[in-house]
N, C-alpha and C positions, 0 to 999 in steps of 0.2 A: 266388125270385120266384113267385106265383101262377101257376097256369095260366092263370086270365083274365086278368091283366095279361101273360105271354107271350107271350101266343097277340096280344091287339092290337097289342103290338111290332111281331110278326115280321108281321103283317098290315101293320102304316106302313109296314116297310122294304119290305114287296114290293113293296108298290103302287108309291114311290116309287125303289127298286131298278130295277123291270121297265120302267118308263118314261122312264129313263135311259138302262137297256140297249140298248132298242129305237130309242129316236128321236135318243139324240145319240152313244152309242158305238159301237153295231153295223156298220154301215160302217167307223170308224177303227180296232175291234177286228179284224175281218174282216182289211183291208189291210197291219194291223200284225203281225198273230200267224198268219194263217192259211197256209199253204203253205211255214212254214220247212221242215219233215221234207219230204226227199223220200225214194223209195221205190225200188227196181229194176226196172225192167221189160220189157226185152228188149236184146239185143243186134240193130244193123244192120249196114248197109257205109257206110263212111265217108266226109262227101260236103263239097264245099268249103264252107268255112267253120265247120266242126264242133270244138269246142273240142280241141284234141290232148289236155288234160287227161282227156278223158272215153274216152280209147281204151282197149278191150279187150287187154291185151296177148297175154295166153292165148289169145285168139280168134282174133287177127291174125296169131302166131305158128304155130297151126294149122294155118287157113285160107289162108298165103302173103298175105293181102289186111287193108286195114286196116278193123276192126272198132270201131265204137262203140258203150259204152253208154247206154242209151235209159233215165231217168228221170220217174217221174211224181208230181207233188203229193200228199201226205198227204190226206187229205182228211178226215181226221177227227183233233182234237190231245190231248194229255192236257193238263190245265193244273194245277198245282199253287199253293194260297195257303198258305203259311207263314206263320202269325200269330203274333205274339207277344201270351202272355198276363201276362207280368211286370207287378210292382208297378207300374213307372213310366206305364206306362198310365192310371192313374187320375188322372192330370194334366189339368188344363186350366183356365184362365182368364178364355175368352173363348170365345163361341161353342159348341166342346161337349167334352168329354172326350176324349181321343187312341183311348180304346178305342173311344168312340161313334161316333167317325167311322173308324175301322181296321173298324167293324163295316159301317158303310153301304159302304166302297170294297167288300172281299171280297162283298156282295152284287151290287151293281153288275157287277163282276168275275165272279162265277158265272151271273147271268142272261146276259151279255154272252156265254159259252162254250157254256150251251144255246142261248140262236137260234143258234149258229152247228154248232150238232150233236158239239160237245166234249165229252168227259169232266172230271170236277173233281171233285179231292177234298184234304182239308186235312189239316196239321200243325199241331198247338198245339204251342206251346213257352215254357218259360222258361226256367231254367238246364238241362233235360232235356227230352225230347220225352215231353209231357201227353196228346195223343190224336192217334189215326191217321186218318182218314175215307179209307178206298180212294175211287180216283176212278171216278164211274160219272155215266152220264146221265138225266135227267129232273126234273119240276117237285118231284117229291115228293122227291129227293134234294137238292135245293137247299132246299128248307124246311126239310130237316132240318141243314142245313149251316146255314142262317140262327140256327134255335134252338140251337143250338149256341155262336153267335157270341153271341149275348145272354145267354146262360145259363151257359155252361160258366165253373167255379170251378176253377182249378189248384191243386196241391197246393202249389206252391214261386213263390217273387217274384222269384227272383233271374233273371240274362238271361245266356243261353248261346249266340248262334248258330251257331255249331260242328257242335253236339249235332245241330236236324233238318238242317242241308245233307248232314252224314254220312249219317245216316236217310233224304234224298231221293235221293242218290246208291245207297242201299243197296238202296231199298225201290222203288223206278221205274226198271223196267230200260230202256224206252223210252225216248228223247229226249223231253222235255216243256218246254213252257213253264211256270215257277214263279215267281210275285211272292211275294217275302220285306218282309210287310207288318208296321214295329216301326219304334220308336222310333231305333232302333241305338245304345241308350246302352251298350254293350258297354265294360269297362271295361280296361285294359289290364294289362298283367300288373306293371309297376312297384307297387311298394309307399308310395313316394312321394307326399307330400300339400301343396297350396302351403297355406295360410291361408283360404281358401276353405274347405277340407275336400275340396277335389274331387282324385282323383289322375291325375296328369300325364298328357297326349296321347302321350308321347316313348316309353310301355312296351313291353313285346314282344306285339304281337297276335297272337302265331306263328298259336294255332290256329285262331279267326277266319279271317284270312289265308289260309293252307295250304289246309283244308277251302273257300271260298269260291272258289279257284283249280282246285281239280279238279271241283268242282261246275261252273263254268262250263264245262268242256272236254267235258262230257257232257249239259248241259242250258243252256236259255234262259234264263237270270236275269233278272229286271227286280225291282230294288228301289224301296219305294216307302215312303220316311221320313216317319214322321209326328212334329209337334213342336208346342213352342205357343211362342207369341212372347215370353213372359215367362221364357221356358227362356232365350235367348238372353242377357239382362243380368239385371242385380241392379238394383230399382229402393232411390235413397235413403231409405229411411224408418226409417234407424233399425237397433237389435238385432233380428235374426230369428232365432227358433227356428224353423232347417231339420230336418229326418228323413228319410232315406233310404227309401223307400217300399219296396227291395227288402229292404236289408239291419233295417232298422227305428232304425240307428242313428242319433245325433238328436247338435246341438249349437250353440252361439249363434254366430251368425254380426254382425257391426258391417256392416251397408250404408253408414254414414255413411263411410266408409273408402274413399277413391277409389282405395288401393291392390288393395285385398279386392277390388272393382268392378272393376280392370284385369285383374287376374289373371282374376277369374272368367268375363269377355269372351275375355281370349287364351284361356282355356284351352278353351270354345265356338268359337272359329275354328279353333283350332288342331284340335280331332276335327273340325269339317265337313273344313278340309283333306285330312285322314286319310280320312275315308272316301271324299268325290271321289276323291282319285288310287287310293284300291284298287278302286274301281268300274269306273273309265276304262283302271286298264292290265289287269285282268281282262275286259274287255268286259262290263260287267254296265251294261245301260242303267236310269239310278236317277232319280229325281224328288222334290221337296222338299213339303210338305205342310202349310200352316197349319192350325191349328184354327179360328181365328179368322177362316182363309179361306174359300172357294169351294173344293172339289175335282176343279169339271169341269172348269173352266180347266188343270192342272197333267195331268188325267190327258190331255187332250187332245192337249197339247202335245210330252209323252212318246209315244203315239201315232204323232201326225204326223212324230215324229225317227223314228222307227223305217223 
């Protein structure tokens, strides 16, 4: 892309980024995110009503007397956006492309963490982790986080998220809040294909899984799936030559087939299935995303649950 054409990009997203940030999420973001880390900071003496949980035992056992620890608010947070830059992104039907709009939330989402005096920095990733952005604060580090999201070219299509939850666990020693912003079409490890061409919901996501369960027991997850509505069914019209946008693999698919149509349905309920319950019993608070939609309504709503 041109620099003048970049540069007016990342100027539309700001203007309309910054104005998001400030008048409709900053309060919900605030409420929602701010003061989960708390901190240590003094021991007292222990007075009714005082959570037993929070007693010093060292202190108390010292001291003959019960001693409680005294914590204080974080006051400043790290936030981490995991983007995914894989092929499938470049989907969309209606409204605007899955990348175009993964690019406006992650804005939205970095203005939102400066008014609030947070640190933010990103992971790209597709089947490997594509770029690092340490997280630091200010206007000029968020432009370049913006150019980035419009511009940056990955070397590989394929989708891995494995790869940066390990890297966010690895690379962030602090507890942080991290929105893991992608498709989630993560594919499972069966080798198995119905007639569709799509392979089976049933496979082993071991490391998906695995890796997403320890991430959450050290940091704040929130997922936030983006998709288009025409992902969801096969409309009738006929032979389609489908292609695999990651793998680039291509093949005639019969829409006219209400069978090919049932399967291709179950086997899109059947991964939302999949990812709901790995979300809910890992505590990872997750939200669904048209393109074709509205994204304040949804991020709002994730907010307010929180």
């Amino acid at each position: 892309m041109e620099a003048r054409e970049l540069l007016k990009r990342v100027r539309k997203i700001e203007i309309k980024s910054r104005g998001l940030s400030r008048d409709i999420f900053a309060g919900h973001y605030h409420s929602a995110f701010k003061g989960r880390g708390m901190a240590f900071s003094e021991v007292r003496e222990y007075q009714p009503g005082d959570d037993i949980r929070s007693i010093d035992w060292n202190v108390t056992a010292r001291l003959s007397h019960p001693y409680v620890k005294v914590y204080e608010e974080e006051r400043e947070l790290t936030v981490m956006l995991l983007i995914d830059t894989s092929g499938s992104r470049e989907f969309g039907t209606s409204g605007m492309l899955k990348k175009n709009m993964m690019t406006e939330i992650a804005a939205v989402l970095s203005f939102s963490a400066i008014h609030n005096n947070d640190k933010i920095g990103v992971i790209f990733f597709s089947n490997k982790v594509e770029k690092f952005i340490p997280p630091k604060k200010g206007r000029k580090h968020i432009l370049h986080i913006i150019r980035e999201l419009i511009d940056f070219v990955p070397e590989n299509r394929g989708t891995d998220i494995a790869g940066p939850l390990r890297y966010l666990t690895n690379a962030i020693k602090k507890r942080s809040t991290a929105f893991i912003i992608s498709d989630f079409l993560v594919k499972p490890g069966s080798d198995k294909e119905d007639s569709t061409g799509m392979q089976e919901a049933d496979g082993n996501h071991k490391g998906f899984e695995d890796t997403l369960r320890i991430a959450a027991r050290k940091h704040d997850l929130v997922a936030i799936r983006i998709y288009d509505g025409r992902e969801a069914e096969l409309p009738p019209v006929g032979m389609l030559r489908v292609r695999d946008a990651e793998t680039g693999d291509a093949r005639w698919v019969d829409s006219f087939s209400a069978k090919v149509r049932r399967q291709y349905s179950e086997w899109w309920r059947s991964h939302e299935r999949w990812l709901n319950e790995l979300f809910m019993k890992n505590g990872v608070d997750a939200v669904s995303v048209d393109t074709g939609g509205d994204y304040v309504r949804p991020l709002i709503s994730l907010f307010k649950r929180r």
